[in-house]
C-alpha positions in Angstrom: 83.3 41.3 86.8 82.1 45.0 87.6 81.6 45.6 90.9 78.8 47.9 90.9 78.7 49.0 94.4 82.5 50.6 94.0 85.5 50.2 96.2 87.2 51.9 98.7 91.1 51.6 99.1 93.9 53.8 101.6 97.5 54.1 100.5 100.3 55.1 102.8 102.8 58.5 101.7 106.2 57.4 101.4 109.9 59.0 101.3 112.4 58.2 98.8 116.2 57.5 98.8 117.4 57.6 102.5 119.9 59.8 101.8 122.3 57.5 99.7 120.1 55.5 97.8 118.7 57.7 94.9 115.9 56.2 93.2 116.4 52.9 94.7 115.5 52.8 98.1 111.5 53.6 99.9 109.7 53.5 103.3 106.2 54.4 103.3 105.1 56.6 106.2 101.7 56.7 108.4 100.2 59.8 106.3 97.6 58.2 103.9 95.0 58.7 100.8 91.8 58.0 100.4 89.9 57.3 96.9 86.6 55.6 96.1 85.3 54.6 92.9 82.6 53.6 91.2 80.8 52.6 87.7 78.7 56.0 86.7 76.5 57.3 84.3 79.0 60.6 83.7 82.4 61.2 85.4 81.9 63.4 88.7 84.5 64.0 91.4 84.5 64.8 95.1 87.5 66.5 96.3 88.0 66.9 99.8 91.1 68.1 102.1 93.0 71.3 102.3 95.8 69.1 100.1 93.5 68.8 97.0 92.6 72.3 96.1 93.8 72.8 92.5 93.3 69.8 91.3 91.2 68.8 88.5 87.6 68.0 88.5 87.1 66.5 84.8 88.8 63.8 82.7 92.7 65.1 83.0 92.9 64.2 86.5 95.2 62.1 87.0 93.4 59.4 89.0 90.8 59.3 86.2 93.4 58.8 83.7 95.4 56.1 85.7 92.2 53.9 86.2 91.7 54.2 82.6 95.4 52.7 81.7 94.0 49.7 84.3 90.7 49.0 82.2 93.0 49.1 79.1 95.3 46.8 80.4 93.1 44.7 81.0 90.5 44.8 77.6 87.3 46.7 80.0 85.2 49.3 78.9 84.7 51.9 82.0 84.7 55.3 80.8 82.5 57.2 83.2 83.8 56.7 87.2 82.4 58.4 90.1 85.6 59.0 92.2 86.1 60.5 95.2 89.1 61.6 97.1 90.9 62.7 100.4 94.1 62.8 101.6 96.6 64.2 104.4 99.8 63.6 102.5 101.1 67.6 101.8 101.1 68.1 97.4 104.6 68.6 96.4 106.7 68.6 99.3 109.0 65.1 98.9 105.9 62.5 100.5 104.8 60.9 97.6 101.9 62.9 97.0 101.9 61.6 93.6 103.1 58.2 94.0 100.2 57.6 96.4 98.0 58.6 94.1 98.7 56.3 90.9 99.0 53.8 93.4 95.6 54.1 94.7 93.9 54.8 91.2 95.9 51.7 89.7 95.0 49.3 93.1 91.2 50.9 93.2 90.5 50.6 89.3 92.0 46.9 89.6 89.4 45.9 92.5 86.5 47.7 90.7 87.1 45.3 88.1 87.7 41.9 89.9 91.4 42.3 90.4 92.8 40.6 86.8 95.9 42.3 87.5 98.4 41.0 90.3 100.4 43.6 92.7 104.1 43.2 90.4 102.2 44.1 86.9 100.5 47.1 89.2 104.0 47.9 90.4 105.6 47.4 86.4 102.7 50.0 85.7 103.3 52.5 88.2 106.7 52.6 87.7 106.7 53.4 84.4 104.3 56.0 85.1 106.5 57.5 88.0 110.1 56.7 86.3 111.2 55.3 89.4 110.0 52.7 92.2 111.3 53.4 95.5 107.9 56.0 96.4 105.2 53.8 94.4 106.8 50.9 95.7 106.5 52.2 99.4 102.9 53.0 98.7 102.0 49.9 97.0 103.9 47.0 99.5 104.1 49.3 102.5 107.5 49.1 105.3 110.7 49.7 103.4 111.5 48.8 100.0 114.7 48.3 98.0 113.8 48.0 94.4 115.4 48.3 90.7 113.5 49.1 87.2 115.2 48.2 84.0 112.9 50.5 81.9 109.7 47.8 81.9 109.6 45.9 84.7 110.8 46.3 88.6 112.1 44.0 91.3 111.8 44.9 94.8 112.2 43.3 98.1 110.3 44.6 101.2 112.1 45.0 104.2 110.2 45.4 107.8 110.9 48.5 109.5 112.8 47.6 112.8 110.2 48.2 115.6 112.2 50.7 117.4 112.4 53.0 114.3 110.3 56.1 113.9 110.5 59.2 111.8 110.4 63.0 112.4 109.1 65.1 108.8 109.9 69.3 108.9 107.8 70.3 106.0 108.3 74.0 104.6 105.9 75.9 103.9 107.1 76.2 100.1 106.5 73.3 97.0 109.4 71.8 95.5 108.9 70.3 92.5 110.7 66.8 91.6 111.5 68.6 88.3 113.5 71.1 89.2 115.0 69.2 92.0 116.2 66.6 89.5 117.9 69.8 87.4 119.7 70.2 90.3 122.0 67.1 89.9 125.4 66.5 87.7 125.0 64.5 84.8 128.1 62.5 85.9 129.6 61.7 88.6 133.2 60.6 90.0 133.8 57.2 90.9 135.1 57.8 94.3 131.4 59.7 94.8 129.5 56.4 93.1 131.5 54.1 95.7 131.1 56.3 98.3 127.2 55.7 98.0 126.9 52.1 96.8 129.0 51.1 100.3 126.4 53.4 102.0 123.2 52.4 100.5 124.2 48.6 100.3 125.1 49.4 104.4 121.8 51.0 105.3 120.1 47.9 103.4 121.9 45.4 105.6 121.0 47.6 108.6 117.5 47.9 107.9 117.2 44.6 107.8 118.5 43.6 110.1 117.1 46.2 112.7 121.0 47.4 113.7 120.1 51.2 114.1 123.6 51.7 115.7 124.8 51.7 112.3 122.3 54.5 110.6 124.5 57.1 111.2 127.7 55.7 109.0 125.2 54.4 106.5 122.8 57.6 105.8 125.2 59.7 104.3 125.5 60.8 100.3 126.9 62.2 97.7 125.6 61.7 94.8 122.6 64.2 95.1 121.5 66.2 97.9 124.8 68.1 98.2 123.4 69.2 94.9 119.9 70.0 96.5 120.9 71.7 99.3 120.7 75.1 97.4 117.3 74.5 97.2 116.1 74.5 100.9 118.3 77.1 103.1 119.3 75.5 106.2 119.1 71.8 104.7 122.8 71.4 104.6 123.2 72.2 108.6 120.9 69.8 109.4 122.2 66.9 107.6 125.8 67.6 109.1 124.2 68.2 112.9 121.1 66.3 113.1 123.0 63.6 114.7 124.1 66.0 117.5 120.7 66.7 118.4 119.4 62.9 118.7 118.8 61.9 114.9 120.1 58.5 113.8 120.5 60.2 110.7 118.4 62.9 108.3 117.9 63.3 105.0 116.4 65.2 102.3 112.6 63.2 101.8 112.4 62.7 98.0 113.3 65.8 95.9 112.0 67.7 98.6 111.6 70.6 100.1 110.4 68.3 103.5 113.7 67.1 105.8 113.4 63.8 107.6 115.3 62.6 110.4 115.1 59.0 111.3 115.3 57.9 115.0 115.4 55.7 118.3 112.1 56.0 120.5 114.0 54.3 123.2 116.5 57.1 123.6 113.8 59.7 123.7 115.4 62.7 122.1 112.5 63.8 120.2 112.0 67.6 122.0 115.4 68.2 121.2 115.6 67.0 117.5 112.4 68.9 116.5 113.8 72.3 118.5 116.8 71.6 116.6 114.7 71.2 112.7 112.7 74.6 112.9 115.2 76.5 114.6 117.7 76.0 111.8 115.1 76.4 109.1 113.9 79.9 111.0 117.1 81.0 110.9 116.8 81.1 107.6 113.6 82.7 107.3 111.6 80.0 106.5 107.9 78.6 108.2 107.7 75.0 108.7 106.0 72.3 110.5 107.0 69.1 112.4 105.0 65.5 112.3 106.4 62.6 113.9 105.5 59.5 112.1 105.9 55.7 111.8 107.0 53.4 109.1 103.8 52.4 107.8 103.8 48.5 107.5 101.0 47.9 105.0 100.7 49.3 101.6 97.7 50.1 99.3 94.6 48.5 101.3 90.9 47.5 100.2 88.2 49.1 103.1 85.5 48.2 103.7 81.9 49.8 101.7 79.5 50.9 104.3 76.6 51.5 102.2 74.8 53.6 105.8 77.5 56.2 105.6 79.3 58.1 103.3 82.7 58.7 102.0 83.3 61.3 104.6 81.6 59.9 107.2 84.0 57.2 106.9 87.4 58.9 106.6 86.0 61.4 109.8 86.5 58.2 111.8 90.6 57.4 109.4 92.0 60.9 109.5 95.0 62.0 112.3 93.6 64.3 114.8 
C-alpha cells in the first residue's frame, strides 16, 4: 500500500575497514542524511546543504534511481517521486557519502510502499549496488559491523560500540575518489602480509566486542592497503605511525579516503593534543583540513516522523549539528 502522505527517514555516515579489515569491517558515525519522499504528479527535487551542490536534479540521480530498483523489486509502479534531500556527511572524502545515500533511497522507497522488503534483502541490494558491505552496512544497522558478500547475498553481525569509544575525523580539504584509491592497491599480495591482517582484523573484532580498548593499538594496524594509499594524502603515513604518541588508540585511513580517523578513550582525555597533533602534520604538508569529533552512531537508517505543520527544512533546522 502507497503511503500518500510520504516518508521521512535519517541515515548515519559510516567509515570502512579499521585499518586492517578491507571491505569487511564498518562503524557508522553521528554525521547523518536526510531524504523525504513522496508519490508525485512529475519528479521534482529539493537539494539542500553545502554537501549537495552538483548533484543531479532529474531522473539520473541516484536516489531516484535506487527507489526505482525498490518498486521493481517488489512489482510497484512509482515513476514520479517528490524527493527531497539534506545532509552533513562531506561528498567524497571516505564517510560514506554514497553508502548513506542508497541506504536511505532503498530504506525510504521500502516505507513509501508498505515495507514488503525486510532489512537483509535491503542489505543484499545495497551491496550489490556498493560492491562491498562494511559502509552500507554501517548505515543500514548502525554501531559496528563485521560483514562478508559472496557476490549476492551478505551476512553481517552488528557489534555495539564500547561506551567509552569515540572518534576524531581530519577531513582535507580535497576529494578522493574510491576509484582511484582502489588503483592504488596490488593485485596480489604475500602471505605473510594476508596473515599479518587476518590476525589483526580477527583481533580488533574480538576487541570490539568485547569493549577491551587496551588492545586497539596492536589490533589497528595493516598492510594490505593503506601503505599503498598513503601516496595519496601527504602526511597520512606519519600519522598512522605516531597517532598513538599523541593519545589515539589507533588511526586509520576512513574508507578510500582522503579523511584520517583516529579512534579513542574519552576517559583519558587526550583529545587537544590528538587534534593539534592531525592538522599540524597535514599543514606541514601544505594541506587545509578540518577536525570533528564524533561518536559511534548506534542506530542505523531510521523512519521520522511526518509533521504535516512544518516543512522538510523546518524539521531538519531542529536535526542538524550546530
Amino acid at each position: 500500500m502507497i503511503r500518500e502522505g510520504g516518508v521521512r527517514v535519517k541515515v548515519p555516515a559510516s567509515t570502512a575497514n579499521l585499518g586492517p579489515g578491507f571491505d569487511t569491517l564498518g562503524m557508522a558515525l553521528s554525521l547523518y542524511s536526510w531524504i523525504e519522499m513522496k508519490p508525485a504528479e512529475t519528479t521534482v527535487f529539493h537539494l539542500y546543504g553545502d554537501e549537495m551542490g552538483g548533484l543531479p536534479k532529474d531522473k539520473s540521480n541516484l536516489v531516484y534511481q535506487v527507489a526505482q530498483t525498490v518498486f521493481a523489486e517488489a512489482g510497484v509502479e512509482l515513476p514520479e517521486l517528490d524527493i527531497s534531500m539534506y545532509s552533513e556527511i562531506p561528498l567524497t572524502r571516505g564517510l560514506g557519502s554514497s553508502a548513506s545515500a542508497i541506504v536511505g533511497a532503498l530504506f525510504a522507497a521500502n516505507l513509501l510502499i508498505g515495507s514488503p522488503l525486510d532489512r537483509a534483502k535491503l542489505f543484499d541490494m545495497a551491496t550489490a549496488m556498493e560492491k562491498h558491505p562494511d559502509n552500507v552496512g554501517a548505515s543500514l544497522f548502525g554501531g559496528i559491523i563485521t560483514a562478508v558478500w559472496d557476490g549476492s547475498h551478505a551476512d553481517v553481525l552488528r557489534i555495539e560500540p564500547p561506551a567509552d569509544l569515540e572518534v576524531l575525523v581530519a577531513i582535507p580539504d580535497f576529494q578522493l575518489s574510491t576509484s582511484k584509491a582502489r588503483e592504488a592497491l596490488p593485485r596480489e599480495v604475500s602471505l605473510q602480509d594476508a596473515v599479518y591482517n587476518v590476525s589483526r582484523t580477527s583481533l580488533l573484532t574480538a576487541a570490539l566486542a568485547a569493549g577491551r580498548l587496551d588492545l586497539i593499538p596492536a589490533a589497528m594496524r595493516d598492510r594490505l592497503h593503506q601503505p599503498y594509499r598513503a601516496q595519496l594524502v601527504p602526511g597520512m603515513a606519519r600519522i598512522l605511525a605516531e597517532a598513538t604518541e599523541h593519545g589515539a588508540l589507533g588511526a586509520a585511513l576512513s574508507g578510500a579516503g582522503p579523511t584520517l580517523l583516529a579512534l579513542a578513550d574519552r576517559r583519558q582525555r587526550t583529545g587537544q593534543n590528538l587534534e593539534v597533533f592531525l592538522l599540524d602534520v597535514l599543514a606541514g604538508h601544505g594541506i587545509r583540513a578540518r577536525t570533528i569529533w564524533l561518536e559511534p552512531c548506534t542506530f542505523g537508517a531510521m523512519e521520522l516522523t511526518m509533521d504535516k505543520e512544518g516543512s522538510f527544512m523546518d524539521y531538519i533546522k531542529g536535526e542538524v549539528r550546530t
